[in-house]
C-alpha positions as semicolon CSV with decimal commas, in nm:
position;residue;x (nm);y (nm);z (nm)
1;X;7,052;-3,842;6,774
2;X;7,007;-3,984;6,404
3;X;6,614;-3,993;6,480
4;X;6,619;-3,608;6,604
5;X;6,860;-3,530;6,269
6;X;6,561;-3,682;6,091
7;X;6,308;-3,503;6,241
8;X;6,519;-3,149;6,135
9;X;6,502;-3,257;5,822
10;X;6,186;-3,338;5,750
11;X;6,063;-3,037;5,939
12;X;6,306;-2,829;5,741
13;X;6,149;-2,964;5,376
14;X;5,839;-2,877;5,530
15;X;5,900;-2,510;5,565
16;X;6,053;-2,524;5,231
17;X;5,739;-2,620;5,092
18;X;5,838;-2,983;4,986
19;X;5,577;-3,270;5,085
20;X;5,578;-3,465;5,418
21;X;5,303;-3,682;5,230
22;X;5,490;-3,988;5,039
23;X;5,401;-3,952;4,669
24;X;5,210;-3,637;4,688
25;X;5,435;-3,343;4,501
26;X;5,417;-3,038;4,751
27;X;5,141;-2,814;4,618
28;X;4,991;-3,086;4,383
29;X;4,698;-3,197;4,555
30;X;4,363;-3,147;4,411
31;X;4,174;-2,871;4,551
32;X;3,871;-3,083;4,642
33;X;4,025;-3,367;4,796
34;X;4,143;-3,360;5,178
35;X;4,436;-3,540;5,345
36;X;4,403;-3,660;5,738
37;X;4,596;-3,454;5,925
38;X;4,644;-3,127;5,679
39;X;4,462;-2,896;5,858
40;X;4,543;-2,576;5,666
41;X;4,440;-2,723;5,322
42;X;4,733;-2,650;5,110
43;X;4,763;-3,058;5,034
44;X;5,101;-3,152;5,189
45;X;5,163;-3,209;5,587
46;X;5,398;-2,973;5,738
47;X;5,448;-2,774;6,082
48;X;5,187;-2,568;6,033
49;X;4,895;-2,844;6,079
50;X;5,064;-2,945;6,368
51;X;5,016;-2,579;6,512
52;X;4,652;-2,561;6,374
53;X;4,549;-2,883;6,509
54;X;4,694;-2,780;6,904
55;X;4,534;-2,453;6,846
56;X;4,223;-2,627;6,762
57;X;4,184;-2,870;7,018
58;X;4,187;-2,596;7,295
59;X;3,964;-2,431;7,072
60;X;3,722;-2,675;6,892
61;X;3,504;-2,435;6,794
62;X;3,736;-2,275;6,551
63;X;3,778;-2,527;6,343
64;X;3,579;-2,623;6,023
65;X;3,366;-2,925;5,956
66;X;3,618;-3,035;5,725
67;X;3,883;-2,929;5,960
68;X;3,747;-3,138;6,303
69;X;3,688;-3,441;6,067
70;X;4,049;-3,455;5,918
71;X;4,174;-3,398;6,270
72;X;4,073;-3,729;6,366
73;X;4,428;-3,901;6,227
74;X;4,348;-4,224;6,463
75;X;4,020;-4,312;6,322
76;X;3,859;-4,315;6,723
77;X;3,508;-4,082;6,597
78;X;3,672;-3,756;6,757
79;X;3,943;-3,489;6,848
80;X;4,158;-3,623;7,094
81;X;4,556;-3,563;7,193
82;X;4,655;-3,855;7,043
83;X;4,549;-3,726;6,680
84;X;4,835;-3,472;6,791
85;X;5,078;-3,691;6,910
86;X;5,032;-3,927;6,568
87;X;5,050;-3,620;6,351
88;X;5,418;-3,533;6,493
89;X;5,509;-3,894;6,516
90;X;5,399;-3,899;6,132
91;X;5,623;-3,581;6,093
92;X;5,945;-3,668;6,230
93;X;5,890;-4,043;6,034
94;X;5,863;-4,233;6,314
95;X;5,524;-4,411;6,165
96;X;5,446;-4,396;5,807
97;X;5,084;-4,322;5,801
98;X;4,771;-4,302;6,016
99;X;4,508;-4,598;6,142
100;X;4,237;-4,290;5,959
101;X;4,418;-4,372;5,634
102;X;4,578;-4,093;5,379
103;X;4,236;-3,943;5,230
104;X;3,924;-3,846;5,423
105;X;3,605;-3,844;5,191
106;X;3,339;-3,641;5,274
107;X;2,973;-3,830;5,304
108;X;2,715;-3,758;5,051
109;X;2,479;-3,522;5,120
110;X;2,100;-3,674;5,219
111;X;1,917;-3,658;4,924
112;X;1,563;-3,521;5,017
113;X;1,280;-3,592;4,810
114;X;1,075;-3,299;4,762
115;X;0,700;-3,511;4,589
116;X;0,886;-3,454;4,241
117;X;0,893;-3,774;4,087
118;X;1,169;-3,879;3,743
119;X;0,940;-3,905;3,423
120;X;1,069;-4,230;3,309
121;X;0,870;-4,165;2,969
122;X;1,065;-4,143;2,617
123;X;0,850;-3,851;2,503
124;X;0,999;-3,558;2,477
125;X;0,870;-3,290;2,741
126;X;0,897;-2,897;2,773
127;X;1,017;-2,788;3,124
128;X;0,697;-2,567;3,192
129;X;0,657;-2,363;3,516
130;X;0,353;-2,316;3,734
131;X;0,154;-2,128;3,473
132;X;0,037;-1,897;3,757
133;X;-0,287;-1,704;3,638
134;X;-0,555;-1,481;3,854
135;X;-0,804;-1,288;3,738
136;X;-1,091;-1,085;3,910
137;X;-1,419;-1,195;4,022
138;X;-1,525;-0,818;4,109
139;X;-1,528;-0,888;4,494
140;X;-1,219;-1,168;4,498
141;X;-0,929;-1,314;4,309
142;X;-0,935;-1,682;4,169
143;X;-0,592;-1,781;4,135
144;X;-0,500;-2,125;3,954
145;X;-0,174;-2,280;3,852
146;X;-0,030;-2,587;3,676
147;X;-0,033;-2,919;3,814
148;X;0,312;-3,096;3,645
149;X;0,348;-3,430;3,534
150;X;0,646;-3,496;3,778
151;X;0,396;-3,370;4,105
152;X;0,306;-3,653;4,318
153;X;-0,087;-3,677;4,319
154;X;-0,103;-3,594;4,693
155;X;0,102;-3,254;4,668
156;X;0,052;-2,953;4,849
157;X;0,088;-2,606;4,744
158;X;0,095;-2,258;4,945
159;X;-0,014;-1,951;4,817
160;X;0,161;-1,601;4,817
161;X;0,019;-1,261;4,707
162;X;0,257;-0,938;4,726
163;X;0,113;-0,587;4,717
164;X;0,321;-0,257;4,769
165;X;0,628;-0,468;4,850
166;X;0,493;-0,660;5,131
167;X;0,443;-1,056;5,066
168;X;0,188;-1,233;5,272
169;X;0,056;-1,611;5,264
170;X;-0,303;-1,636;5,180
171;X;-0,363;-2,007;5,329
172;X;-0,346;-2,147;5,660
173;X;-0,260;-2,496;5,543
174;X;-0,119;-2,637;5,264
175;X;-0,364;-2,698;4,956
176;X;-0,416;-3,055;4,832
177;X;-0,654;-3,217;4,591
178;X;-0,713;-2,905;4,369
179;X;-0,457;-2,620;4,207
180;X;-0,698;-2,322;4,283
181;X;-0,729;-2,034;4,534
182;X;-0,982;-1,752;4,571
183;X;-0,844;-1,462;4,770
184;X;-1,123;-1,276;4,946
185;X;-0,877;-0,996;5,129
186;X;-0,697;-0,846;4,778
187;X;-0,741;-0,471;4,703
188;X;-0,806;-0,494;4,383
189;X;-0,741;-0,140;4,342
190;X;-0,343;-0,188;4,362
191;X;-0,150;-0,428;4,171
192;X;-0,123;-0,837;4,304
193;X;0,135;-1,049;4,206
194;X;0,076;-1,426;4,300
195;X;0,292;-1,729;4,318
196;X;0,275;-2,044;4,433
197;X;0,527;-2,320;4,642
198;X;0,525;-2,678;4,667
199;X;0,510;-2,852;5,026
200;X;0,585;-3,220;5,050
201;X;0,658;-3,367;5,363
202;X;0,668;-3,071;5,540
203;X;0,909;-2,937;5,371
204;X;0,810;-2,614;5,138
205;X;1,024;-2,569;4,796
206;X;0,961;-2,231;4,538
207;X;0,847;-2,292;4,193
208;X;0,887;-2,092;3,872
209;X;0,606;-1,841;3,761
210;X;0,449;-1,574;3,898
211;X;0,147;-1,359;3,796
212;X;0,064;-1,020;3,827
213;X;-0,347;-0,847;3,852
214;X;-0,328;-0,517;3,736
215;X;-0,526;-0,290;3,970
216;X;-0,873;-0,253;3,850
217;X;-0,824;-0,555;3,590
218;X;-1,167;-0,656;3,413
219;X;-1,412;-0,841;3,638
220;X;-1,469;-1,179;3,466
221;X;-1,863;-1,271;3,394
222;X;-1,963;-1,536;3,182
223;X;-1,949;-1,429;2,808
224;X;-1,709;-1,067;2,865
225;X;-1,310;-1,150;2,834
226;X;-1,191;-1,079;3,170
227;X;-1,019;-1,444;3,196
228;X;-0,877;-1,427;2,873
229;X;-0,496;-1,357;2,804
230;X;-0,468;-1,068;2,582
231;X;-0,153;-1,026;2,385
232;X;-0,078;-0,782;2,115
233;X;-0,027;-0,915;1,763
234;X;0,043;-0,730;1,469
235;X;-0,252;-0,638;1,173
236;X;-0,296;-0,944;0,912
237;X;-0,552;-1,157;0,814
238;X;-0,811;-1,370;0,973
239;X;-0,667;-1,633;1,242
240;X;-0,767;-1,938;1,154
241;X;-0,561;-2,177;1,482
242;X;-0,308;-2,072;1,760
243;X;-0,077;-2,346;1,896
244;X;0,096;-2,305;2,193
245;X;0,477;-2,419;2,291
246;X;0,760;-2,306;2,488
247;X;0,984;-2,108;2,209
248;X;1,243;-1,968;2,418
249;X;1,296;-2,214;2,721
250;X;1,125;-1,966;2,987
251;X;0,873;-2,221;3,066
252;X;0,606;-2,042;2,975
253;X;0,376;-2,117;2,665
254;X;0,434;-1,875;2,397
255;X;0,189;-1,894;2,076
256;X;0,226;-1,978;1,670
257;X;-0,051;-1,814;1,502
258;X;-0,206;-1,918;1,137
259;X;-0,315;-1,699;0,909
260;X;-0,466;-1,842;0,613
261;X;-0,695;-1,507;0,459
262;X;-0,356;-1,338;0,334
263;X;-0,225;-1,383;-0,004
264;X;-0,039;-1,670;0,117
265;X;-0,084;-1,880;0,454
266;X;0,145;-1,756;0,722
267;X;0,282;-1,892;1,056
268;X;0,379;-1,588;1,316
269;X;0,541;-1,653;1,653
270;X;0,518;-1,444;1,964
271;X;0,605;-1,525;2,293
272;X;0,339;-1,510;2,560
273;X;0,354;-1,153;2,639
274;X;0,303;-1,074;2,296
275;X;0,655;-1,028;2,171
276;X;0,660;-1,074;1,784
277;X;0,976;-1,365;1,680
278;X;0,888;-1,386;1,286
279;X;0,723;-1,494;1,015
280;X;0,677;-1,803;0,758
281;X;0,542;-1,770;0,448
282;X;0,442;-2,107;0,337
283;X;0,424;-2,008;-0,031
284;X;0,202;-2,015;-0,328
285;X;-0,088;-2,266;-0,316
286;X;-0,070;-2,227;0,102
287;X;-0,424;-2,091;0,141
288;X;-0,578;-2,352;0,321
């Protein structure tokens, strides 16, 4: 009689919302950690696990990953009636924990290495992306792209073109020992965006960048500019150098131009589509 008292009680402070879990405060527990045996998730043991966990073992399919691993109160791999039978032993304080333990801790994902290797350097680095380009060769499209200091030497790469809308993969294999591609099927009469993806081990992973070949884009022949980038910059004197860098964490380069022929020597900035940042005057005596 005193043990069924007991079990009243402690299935009454359940419903109540107080904690069947020694030391935990009812509605306390952390979000992200789970409890053997609380199948609902709210981070104290009551009633209602016991009802989730019969429901789910006729119905195993129901339950969550999470769900079927916390069910397993007696530590024996798997679902099983005595997980149920401990559970309302557990409730009614006949034991005072499970052979599973109080806190189930979810395994750490695999970590899968996708040919990307940590730069152990101390030199500071820009985050570039692929630096996707393609220009025309009148009957084709040579495509090229960056290969990154963090690529393991043996690498592949697939090749994408999209035209209209529709996306199609230009190579039957993965590419290795180059970072070219000359696509003999484009119209070059529409517009082709390209992009690359990595494939290491099988396993194929997107990468930043993507380029776009106006339709009817200037055929490149030695000596014309069709494989130039063209960007608009605003009227000043003669350029004397252009550095590149990444201004605006995009990873693409954008360019610092120097003009030394105006009154005084100037820096400009302009990212790589040609958008103007501003201006430095370096000041009197600047002219070289």
């Amino acid at each position: 009689m005193g043990i069924y008292r007991k079990g009243i009680a402690v299935l009454a402070a359940a419903v109540l919302g107080m904690s069947a879990f020694p030391g935990l405060p009812a509605g306390a527990a952390d979000a992200q950690t789970h409890y053997y045996g609380d199948l609902d998730g709210n981070g104290i043991l009551d009633i209602s696990d016991l009802a989730v966990m019969k429901r789910g073992y006729a119905a195993p399919d129901s339950l969550t990953e999470i769900q079927r691993a916390v069910f397993d109160t007696n530590a024996s791999g798997g679902m099983d009636a005595e997980d149920i039978l401990l559970l309302q032993k557990y409730l009614v304080r006949q034991i005072d924990g499970f052979p599973a333990g109080q806190v189930y801790t979810p395994p750490a994902p695999e970590s899968v290495y996708h040919g990307q290797k940590t730069l152990t350097s101390g030199r500071f680095v820009e985050k570039l992306d692929r630096g996707t380009y393609a220009v025309s060769a009148g009957n084709a499209v040579f495509v090229s792209w960056r290969l990154l200091a963090q690529d393991e030497p043996e690498i592949g790469f697939n090749v994408y073109r999209t035209t209209d809308g529709q996306t199609v993969q230009l190579n039957a294999q993965p590419l290795v020992g180059g970072t070219n591609f000359t696509d003999t099927t484009a119209d070059l009469s529409k517009d082709n965006t390209y992009y690359v993806t990595t494939v290491w081990d099988g396993m194929e992973m997107p990468t930043d960048g993507s380029f776009t070949l106006k339709a009817g884009a200037s055929v490149y022949t030695k000596g014309n500019n069709g494989a130039a980038q063209i960007i608009p910059i605003r009227e000043g004197g003669t350029i004397h150098f252009v550095w590149v860098g990444d201004f605006n964490g995009d990873g693409k380069y954008d360019y610092l131009v120097d003009r030394c022929t105006d009154e005084h020597q100037k820096l400009e900035a302009y990212l790589h589509d040609g958008t103007y940042l501003w201006t430095i005057d370096l000041g009197v005596n600047s002219e070289n």
